[in-house]
PQR file of N, CA, C, O and H, with PARSE charges and radii, in Angstrom:
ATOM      1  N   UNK A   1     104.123  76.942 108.072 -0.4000 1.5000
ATOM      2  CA  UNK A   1     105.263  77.286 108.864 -0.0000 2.0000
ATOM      3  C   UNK A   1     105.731  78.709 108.615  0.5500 1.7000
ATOM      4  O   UNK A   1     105.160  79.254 107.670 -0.5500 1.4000
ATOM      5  N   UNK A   2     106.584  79.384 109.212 -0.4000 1.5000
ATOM      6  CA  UNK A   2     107.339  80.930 109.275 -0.0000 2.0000
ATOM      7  C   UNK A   2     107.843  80.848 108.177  0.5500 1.7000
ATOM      8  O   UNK A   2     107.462  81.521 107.220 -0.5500 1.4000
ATOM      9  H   UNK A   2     107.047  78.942 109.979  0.4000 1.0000
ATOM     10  N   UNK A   3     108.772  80.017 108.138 -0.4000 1.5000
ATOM     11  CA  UNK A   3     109.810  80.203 107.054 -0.0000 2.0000
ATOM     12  C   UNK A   3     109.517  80.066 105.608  0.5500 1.7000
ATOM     13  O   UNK A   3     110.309  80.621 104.846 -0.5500 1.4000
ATOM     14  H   UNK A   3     109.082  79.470 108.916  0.4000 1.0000
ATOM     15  N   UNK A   4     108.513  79.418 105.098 -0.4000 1.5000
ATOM     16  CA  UNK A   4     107.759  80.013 103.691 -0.0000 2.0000
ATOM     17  C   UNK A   4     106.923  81.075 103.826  0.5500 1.7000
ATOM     18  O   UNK A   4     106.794  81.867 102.893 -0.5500 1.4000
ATOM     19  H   UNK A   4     107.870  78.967 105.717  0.4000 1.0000
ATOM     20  N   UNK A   5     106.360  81.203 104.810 -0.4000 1.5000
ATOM     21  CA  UNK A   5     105.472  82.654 104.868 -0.0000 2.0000
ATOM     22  C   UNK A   5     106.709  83.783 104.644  0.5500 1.7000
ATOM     23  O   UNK A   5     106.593  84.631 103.760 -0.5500 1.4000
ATOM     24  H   UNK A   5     106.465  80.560 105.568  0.4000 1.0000
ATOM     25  N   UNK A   6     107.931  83.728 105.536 -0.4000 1.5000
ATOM     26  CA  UNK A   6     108.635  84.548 105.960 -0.0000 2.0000
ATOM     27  C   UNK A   6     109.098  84.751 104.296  0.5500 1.7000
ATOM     28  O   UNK A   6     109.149  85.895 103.845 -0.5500 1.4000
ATOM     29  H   UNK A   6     108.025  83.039 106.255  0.4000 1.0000
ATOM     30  N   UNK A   7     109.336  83.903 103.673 -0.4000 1.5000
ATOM     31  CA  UNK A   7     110.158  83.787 102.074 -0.0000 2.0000
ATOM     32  C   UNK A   7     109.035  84.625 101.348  0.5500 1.7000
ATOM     33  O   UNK A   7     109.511  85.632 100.823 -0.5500 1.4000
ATOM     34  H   UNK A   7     109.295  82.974 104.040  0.4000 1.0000
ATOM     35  N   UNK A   8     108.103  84.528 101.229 -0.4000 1.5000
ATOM     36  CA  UNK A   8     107.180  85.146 100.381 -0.0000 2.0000
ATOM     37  C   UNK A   8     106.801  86.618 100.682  0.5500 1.7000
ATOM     38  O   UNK A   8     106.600  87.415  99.765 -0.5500 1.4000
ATOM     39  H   UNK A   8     107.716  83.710 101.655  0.4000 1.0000
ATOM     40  N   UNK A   9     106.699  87.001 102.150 -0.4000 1.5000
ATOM     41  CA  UNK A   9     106.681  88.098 102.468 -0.0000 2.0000
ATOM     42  C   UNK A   9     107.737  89.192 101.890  0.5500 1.7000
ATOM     43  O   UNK A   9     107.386  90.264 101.396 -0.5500 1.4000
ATOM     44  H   UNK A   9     106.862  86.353 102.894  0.4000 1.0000
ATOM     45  N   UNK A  10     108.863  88.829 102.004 -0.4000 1.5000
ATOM     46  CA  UNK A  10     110.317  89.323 101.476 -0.0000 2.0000
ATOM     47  C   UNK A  10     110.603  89.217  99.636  0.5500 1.7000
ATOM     48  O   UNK A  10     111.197  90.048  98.949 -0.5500 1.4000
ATOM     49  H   UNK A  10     109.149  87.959 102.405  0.4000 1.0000
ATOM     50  N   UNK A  11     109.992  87.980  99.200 -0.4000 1.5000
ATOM     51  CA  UNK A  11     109.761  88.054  97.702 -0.0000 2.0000
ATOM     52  C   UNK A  11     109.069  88.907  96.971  0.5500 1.7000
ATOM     53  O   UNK A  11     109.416  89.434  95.914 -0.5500 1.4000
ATOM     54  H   UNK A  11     109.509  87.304  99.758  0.4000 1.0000
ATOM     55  N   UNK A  12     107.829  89.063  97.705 -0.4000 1.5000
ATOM     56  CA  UNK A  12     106.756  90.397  97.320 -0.0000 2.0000
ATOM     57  C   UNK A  12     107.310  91.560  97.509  0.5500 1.7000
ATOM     58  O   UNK A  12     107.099  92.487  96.727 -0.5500 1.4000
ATOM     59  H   UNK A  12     107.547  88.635  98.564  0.4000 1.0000
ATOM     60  N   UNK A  13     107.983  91.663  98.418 -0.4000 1.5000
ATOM     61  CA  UNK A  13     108.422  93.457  99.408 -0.0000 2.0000
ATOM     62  C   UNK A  13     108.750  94.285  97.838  0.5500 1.7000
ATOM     63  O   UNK A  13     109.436  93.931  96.879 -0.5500 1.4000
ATOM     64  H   UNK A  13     108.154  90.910  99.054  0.4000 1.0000
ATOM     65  N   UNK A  14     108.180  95.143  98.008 -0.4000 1.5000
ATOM     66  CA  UNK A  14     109.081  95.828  96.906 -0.0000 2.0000
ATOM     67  C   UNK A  14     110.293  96.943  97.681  0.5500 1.7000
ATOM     68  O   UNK A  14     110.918  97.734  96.974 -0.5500 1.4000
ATOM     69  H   UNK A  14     107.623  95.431  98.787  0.4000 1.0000
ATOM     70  N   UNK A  15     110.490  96.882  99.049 -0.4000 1.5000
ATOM     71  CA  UNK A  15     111.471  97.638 100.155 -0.0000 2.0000
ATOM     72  C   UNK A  15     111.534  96.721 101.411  0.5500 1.7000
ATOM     73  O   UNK A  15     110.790  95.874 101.905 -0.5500 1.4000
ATOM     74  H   UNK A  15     109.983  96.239  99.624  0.4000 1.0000
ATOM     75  N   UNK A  16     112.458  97.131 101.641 -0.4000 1.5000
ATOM     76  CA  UNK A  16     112.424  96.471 103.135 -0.0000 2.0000
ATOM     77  C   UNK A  16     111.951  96.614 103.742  0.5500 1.7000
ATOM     78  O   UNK A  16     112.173  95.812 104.650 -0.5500 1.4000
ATOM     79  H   UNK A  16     113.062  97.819 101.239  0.4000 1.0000
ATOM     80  N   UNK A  17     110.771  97.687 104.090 -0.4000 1.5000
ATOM     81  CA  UNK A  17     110.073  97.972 104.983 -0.0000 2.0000
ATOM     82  C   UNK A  17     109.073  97.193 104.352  0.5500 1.7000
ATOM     83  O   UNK A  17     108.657  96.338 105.134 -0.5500 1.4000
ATOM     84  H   UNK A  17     110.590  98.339 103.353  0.4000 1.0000
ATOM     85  N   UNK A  18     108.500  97.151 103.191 -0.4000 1.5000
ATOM     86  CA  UNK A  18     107.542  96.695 102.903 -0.0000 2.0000
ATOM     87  C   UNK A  18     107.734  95.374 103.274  0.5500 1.7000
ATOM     88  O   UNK A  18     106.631  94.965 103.634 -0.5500 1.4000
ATOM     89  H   UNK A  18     108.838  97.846 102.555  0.4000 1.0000
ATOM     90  N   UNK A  19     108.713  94.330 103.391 -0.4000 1.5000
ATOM     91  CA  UNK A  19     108.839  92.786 103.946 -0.0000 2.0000
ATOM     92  C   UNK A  19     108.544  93.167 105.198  0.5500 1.7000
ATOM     93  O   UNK A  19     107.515  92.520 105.395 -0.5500 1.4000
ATOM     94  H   UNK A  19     109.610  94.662 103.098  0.4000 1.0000
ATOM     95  N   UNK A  20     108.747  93.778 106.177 -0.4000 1.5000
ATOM     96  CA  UNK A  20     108.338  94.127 107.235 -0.0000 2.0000
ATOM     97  C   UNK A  20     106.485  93.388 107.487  0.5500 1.7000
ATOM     98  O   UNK A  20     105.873  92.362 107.784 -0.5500 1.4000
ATOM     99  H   UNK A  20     109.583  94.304 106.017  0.4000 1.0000
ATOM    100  N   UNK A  21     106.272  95.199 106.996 -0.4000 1.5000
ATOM    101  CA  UNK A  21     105.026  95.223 106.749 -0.0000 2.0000
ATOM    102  C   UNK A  21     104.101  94.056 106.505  0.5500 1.7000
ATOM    103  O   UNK A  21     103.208  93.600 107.219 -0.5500 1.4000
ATOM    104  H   UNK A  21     106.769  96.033 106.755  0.4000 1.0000
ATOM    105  N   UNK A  22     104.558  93.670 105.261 -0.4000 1.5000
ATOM    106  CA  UNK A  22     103.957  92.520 104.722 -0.0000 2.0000
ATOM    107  C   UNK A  22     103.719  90.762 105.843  0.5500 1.7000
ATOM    108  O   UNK A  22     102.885  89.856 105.818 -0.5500 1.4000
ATOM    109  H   UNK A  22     105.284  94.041 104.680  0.4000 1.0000
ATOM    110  N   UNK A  23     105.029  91.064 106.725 -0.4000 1.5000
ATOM    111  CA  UNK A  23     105.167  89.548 107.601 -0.0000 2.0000
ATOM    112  C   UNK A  23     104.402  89.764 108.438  0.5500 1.7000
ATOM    113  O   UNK A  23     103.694  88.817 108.780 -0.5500 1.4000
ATOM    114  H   UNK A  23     105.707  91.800 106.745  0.4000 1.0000
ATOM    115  N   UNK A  24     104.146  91.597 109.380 -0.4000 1.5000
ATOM    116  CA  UNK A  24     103.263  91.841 110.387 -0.0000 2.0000
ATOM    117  C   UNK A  24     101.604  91.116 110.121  0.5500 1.7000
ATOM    118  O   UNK A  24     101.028  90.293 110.833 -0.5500 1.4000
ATOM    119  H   UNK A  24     104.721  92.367 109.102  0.4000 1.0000
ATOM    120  N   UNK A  25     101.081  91.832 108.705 -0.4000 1.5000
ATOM    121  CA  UNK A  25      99.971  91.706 108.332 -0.0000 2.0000
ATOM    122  C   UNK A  25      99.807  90.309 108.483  0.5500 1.7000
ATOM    123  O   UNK A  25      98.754  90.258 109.119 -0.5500 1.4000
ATOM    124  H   UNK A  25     101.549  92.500 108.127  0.4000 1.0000
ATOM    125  N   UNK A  26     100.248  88.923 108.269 -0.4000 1.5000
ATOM    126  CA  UNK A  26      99.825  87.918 108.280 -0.0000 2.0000
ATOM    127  C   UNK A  26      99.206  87.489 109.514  0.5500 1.7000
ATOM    128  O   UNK A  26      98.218  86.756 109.560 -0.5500 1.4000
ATOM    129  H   UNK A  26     101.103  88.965 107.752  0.4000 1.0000
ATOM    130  N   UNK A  27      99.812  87.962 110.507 -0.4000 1.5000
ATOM    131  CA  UNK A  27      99.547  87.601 111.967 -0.0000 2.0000
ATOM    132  C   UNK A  27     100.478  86.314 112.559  0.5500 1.7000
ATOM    133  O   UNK A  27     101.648  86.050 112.282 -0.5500 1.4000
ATOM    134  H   UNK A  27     100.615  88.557 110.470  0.4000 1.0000
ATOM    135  N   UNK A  28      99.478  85.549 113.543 -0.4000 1.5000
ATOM    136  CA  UNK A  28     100.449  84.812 113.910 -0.0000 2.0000
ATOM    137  C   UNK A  28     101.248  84.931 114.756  0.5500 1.7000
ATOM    138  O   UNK A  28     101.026  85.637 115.740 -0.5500 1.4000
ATOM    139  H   UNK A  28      98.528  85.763 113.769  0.4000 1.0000
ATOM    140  N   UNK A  29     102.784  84.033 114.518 -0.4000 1.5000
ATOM    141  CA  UNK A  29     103.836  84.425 114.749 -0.0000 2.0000
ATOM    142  C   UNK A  29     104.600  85.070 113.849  0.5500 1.7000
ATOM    143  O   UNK A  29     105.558  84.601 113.235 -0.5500 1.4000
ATOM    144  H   UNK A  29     102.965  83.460 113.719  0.4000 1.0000
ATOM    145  N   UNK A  30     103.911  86.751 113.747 -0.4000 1.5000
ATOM    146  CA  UNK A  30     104.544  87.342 113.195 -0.0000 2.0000
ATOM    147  C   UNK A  30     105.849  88.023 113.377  0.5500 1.7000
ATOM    148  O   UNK A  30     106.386  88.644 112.460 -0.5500 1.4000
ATOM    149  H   UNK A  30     103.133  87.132 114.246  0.4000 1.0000
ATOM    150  N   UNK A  31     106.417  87.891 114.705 -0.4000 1.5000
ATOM    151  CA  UNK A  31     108.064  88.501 114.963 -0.0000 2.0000
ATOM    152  C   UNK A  31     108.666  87.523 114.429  0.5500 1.7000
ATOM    153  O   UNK A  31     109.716  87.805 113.851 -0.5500 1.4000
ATOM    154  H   UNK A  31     105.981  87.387 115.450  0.4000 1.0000
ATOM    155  N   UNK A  32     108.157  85.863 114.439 -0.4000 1.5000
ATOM    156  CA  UNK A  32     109.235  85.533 113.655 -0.0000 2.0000
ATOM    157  C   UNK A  32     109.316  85.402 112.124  0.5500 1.7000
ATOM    158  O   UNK A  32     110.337  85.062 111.525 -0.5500 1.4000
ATOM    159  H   UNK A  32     107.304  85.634 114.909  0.4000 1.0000
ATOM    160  N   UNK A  33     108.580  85.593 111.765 -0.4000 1.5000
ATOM    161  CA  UNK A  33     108.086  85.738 110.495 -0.0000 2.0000
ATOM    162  C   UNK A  33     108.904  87.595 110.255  0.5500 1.7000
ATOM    163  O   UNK A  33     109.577  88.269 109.476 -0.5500 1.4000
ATOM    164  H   UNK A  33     107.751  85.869 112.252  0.4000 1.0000
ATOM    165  N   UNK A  34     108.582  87.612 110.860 -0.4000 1.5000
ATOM    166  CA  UNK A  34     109.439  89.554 110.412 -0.0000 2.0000
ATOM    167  C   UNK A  34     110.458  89.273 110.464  0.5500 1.7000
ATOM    168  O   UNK A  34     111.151  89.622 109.509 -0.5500 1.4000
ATOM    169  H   UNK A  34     108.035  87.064 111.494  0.4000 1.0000
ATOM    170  N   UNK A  35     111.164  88.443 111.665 -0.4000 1.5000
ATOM    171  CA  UNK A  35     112.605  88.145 111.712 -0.0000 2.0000
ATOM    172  C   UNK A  35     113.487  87.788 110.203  0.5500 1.7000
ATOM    173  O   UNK A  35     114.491  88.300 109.709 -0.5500 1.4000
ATOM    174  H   UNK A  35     110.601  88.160 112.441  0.4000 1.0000
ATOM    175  N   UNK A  36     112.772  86.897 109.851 -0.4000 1.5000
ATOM    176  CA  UNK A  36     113.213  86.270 108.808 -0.0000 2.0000
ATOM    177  C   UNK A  36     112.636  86.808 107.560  0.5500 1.7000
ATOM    178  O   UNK A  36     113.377  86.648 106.590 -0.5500 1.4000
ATOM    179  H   UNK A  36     111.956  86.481 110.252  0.4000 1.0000
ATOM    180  N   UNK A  37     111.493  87.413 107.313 -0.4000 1.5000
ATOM    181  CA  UNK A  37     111.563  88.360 105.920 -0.0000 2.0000
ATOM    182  C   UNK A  37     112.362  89.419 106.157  0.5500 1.7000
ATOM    183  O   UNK A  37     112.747  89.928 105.104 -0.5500 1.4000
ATOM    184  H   UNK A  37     110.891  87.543 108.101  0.4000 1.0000
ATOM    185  N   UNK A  38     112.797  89.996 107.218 -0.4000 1.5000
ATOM    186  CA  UNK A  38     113.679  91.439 107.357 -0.0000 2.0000
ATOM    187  C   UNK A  38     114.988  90.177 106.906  0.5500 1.7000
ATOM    188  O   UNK A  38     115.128  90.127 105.684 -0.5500 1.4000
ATOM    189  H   UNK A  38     112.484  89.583 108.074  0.4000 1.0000
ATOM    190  N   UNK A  39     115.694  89.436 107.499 -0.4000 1.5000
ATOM    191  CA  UNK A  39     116.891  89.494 107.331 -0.0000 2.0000
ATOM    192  C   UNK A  39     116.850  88.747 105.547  0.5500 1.7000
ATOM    193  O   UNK A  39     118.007  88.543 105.179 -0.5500 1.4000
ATOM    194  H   UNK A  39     115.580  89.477 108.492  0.4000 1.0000
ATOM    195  N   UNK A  40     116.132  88.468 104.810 -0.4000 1.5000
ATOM    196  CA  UNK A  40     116.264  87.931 103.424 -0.0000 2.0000
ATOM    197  C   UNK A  40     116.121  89.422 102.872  0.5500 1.7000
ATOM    198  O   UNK A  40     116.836  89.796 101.942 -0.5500 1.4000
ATOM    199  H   UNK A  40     115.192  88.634 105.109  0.4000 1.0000
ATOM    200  N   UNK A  41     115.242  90.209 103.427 -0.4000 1.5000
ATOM    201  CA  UNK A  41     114.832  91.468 102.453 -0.0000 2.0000
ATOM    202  C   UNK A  41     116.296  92.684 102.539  0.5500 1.7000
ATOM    203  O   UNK A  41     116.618  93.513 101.687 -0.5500 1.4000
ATOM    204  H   UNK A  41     114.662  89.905 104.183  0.4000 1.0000
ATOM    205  N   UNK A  42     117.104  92.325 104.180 -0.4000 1.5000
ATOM    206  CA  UNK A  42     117.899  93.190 104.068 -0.0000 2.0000
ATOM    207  C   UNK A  42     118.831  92.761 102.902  0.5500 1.7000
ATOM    208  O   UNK A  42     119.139  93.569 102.027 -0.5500 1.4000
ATOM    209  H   UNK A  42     116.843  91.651 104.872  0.4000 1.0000
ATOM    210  N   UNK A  43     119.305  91.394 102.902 -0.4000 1.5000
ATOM    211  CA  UNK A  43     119.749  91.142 101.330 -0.0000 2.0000
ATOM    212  C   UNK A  43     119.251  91.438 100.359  0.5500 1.7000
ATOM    213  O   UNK A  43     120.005  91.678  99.417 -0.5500 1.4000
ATOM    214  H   UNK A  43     119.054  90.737 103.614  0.4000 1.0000
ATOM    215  N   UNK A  44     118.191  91.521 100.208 -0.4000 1.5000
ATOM    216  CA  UNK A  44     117.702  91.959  98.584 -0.0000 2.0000
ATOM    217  C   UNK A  44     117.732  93.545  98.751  0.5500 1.7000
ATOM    218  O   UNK A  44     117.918  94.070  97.654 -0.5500 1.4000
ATOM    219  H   UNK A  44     117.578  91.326 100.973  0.4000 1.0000
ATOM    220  N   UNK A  45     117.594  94.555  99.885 -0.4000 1.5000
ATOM    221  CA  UNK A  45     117.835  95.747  99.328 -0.0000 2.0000
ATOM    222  C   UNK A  45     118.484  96.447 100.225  0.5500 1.7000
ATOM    223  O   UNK A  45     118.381  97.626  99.888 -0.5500 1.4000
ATOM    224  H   UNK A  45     117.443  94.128 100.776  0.4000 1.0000
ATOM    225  N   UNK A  46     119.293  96.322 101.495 -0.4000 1.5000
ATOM    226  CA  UNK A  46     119.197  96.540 102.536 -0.0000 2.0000
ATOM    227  C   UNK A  46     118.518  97.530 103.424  0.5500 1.7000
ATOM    228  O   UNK A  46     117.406  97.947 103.099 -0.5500 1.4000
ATOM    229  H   UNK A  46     119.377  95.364 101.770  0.4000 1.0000
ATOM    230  N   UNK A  47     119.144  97.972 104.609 -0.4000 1.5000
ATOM    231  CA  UNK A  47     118.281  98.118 105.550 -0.0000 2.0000
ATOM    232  C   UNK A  47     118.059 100.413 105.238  0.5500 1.7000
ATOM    233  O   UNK A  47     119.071 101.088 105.050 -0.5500 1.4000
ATOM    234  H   UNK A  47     120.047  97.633 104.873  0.4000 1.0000
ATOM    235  N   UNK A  48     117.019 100.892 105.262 -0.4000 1.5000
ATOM    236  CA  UNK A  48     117.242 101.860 104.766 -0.0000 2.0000
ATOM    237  C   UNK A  48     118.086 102.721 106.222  0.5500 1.7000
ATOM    238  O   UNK A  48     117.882 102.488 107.413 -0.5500 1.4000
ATOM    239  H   UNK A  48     116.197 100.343 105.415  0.4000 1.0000
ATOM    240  N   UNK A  49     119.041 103.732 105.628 -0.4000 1.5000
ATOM    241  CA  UNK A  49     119.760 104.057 106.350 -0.0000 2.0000
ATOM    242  C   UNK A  49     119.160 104.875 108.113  0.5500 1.7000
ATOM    243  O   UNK A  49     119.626 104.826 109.251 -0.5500 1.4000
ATOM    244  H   UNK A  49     119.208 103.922 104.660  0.4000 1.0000
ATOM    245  N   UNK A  50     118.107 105.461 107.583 -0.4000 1.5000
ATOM    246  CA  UNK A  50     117.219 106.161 108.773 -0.0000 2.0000
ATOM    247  C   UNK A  50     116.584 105.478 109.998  0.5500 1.7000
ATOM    248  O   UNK A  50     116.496 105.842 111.171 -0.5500 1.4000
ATOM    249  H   UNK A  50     117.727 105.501 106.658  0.4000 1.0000
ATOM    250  N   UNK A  51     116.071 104.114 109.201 -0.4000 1.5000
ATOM    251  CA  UNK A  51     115.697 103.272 110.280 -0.0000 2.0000
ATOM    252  C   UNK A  51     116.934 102.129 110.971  0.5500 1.7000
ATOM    253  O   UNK A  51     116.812 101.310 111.882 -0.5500 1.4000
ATOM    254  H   UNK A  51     116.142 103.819 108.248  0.4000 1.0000
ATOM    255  N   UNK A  52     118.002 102.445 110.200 -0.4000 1.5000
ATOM    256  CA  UNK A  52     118.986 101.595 110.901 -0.0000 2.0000
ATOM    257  C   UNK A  52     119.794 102.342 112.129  0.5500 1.7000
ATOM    258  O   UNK A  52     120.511 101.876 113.014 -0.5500 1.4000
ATOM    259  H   UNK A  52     118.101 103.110 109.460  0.4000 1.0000
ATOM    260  N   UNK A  53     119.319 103.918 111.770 -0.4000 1.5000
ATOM    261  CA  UNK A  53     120.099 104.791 112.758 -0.0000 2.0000
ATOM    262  C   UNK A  53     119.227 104.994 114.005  0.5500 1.7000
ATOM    263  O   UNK A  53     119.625 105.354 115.113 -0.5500 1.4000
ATOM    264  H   UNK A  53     118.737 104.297 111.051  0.4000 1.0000
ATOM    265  N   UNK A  54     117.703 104.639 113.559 -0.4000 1.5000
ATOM    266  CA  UNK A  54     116.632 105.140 114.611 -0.0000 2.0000
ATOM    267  C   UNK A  54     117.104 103.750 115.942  0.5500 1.7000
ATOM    268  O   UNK A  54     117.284 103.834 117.157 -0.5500 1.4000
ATOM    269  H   UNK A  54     117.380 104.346 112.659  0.4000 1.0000
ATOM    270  N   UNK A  55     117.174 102.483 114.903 -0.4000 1.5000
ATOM    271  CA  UNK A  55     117.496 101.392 116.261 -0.0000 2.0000
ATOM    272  C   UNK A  55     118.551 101.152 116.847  0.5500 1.7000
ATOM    273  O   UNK A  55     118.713 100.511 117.885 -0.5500 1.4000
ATOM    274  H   UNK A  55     117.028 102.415 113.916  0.4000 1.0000
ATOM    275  N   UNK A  56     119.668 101.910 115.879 -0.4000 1.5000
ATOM    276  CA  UNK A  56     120.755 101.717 116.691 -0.0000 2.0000
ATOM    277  C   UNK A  56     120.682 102.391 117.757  0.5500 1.7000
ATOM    278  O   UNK A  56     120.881 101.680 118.742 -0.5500 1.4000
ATOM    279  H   UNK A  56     119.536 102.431 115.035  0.4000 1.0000
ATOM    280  N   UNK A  57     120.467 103.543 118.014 -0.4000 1.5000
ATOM    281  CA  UNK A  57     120.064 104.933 118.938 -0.0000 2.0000
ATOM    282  C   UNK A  57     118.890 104.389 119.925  0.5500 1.7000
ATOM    283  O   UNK A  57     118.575 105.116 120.867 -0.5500 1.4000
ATOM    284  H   UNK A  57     120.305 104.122 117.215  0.4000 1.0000
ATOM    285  N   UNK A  58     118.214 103.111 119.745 -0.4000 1.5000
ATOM    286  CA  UNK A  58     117.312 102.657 120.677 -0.0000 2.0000
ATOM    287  C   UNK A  58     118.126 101.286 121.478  0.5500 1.7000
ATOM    288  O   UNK A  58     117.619 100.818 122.498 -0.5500 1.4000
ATOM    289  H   UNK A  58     118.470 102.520 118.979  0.4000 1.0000
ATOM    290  N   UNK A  59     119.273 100.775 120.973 -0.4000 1.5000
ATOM    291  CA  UNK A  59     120.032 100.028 121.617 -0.0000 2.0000
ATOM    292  C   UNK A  59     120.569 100.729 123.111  0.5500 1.7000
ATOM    293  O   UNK A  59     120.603 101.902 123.483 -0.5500 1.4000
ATOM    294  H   UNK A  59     119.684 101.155 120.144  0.4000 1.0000
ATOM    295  N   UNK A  60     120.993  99.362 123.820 -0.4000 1.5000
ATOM    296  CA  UNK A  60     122.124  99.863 125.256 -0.0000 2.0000
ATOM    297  C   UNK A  60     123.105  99.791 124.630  0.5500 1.7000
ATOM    298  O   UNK A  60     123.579  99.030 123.785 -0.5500 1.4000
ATOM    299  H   UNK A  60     120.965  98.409 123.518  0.4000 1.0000
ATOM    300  N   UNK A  61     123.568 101.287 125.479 -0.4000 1.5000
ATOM    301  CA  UNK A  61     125.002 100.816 125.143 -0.0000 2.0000
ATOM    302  C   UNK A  61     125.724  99.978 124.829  0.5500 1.7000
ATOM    303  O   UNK A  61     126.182  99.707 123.718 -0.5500 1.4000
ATOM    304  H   UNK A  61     123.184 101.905 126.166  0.4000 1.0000
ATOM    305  N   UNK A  62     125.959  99.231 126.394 -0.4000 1.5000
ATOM    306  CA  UNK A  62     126.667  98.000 126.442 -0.0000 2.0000
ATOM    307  C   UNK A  62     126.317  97.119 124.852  0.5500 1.7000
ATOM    308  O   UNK A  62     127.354  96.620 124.414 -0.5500 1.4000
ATOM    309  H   UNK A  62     125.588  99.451 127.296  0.4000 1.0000
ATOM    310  N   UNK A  63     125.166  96.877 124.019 -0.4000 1.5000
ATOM    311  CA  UNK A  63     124.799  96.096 123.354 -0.0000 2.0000
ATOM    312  C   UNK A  63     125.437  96.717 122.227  0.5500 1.7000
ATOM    313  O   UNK A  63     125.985  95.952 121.433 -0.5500 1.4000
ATOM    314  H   UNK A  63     124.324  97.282 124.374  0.4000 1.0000
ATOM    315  N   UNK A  64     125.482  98.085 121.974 -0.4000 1.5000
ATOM    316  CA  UNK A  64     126.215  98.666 120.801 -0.0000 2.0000
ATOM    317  C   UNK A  64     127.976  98.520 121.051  0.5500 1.7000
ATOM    318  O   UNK A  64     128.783  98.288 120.150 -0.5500 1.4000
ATOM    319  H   UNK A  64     125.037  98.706 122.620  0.4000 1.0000
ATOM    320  N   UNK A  65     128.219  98.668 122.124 -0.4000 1.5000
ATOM    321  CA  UNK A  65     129.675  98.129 122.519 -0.0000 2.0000
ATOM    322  C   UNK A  65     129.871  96.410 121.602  0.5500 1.7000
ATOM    323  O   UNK A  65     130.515  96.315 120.558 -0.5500 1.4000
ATOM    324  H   UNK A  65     127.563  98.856 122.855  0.4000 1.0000
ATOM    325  N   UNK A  66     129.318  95.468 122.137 -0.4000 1.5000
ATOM    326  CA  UNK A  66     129.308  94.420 121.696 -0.0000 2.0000
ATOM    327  C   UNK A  66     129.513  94.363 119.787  0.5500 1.7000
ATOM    328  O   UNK A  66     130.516  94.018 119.162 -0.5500 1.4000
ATOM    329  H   UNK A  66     128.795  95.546 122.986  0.4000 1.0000
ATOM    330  N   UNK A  67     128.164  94.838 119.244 -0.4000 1.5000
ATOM    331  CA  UNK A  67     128.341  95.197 117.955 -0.0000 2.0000
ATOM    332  C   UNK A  67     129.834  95.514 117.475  0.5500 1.7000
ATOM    333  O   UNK A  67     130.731  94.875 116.924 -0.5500 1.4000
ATOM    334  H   UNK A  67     127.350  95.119 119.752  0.4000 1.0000
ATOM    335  N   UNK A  68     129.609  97.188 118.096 -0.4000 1.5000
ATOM    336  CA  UNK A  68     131.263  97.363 117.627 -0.0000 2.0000
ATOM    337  C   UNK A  68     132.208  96.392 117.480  0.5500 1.7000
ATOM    338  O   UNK A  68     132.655  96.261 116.341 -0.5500 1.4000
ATOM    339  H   UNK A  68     128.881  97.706 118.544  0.4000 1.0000
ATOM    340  N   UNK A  69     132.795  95.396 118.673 -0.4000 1.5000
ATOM    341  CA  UNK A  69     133.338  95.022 118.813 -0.0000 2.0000
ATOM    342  C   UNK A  69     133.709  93.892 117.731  0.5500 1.7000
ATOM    343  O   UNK A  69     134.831  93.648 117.288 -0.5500 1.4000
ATOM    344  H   UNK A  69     132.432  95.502 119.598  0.4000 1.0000
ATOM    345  N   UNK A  70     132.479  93.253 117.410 -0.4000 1.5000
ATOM    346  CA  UNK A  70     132.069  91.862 116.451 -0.0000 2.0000
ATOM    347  C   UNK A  70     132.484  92.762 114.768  0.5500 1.7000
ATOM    348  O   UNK A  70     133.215  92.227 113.934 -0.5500 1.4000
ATOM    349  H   UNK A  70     131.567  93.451 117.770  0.4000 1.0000
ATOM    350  N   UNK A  71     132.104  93.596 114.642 -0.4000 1.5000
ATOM    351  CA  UNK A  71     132.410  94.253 113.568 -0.0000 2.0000
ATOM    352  C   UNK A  71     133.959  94.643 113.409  0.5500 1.7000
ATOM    353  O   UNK A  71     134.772  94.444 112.506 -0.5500 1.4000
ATOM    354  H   UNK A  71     131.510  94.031 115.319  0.4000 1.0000
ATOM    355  N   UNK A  72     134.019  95.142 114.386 -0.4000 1.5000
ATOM    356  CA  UNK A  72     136.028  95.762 114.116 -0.0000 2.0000
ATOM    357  C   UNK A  72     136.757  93.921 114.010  0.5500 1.7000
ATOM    358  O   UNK A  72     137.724  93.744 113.269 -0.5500 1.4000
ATOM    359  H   UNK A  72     133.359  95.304 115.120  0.4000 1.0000
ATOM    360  N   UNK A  73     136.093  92.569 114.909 -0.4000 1.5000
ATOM    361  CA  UNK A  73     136.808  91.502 114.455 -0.0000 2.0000
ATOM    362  C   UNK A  73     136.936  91.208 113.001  0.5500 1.7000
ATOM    363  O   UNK A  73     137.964  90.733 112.519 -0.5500 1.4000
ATOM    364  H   UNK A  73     135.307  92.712 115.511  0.4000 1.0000
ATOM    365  N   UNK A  74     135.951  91.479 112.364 -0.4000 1.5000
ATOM    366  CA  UNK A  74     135.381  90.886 111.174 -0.0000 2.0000
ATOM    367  C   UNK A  74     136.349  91.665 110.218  0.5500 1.7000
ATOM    368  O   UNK A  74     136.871  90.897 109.410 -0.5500 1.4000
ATOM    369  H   UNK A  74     135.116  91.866 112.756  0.4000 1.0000
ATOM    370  N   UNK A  75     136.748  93.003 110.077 -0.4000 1.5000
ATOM    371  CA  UNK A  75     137.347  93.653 109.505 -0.0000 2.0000
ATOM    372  C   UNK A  75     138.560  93.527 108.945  0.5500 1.7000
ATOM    373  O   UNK A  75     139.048  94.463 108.311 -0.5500 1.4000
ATOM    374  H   UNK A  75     136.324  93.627 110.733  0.4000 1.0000
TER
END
């Protein structure tokens, strides 16, 4: 199943990119498998700041509107 692949991928990572990396290489269903080693790995180291700015900047608007929005609730 994903979700032990996805756990082990993210246990090994020595970065977050590397859980990335690591869930692609298996194959598969690897988006969901990335899904879920990225969001365990962003806990263990988070997300590095460059690539969090590259996707935000690849979002719609409207979708970064939303964000904002969920974030200023939370605050």
């Amino acid at each position: 199943g994903s979700v032990p692949q996805a756990i082990i991928c993210a246990l090994e990572a020595t970065d977050f990119e590397d859980a990335i990396r690591n869930a692609i290489s298996i194959g598969g269903d690897s988006d969901t498998i990335a899904a879920i080693a990225g969001s365990i790995a962003e806990a263990r180291f988070s997300i590095p700041e460059d690539l969090a700015l590259l996707a935000w900047a690849r979002l719609p608007a409207e979708m970064r509107r939303i964000i904002e929005l969920f974030y200023a609730r939370l605050a």
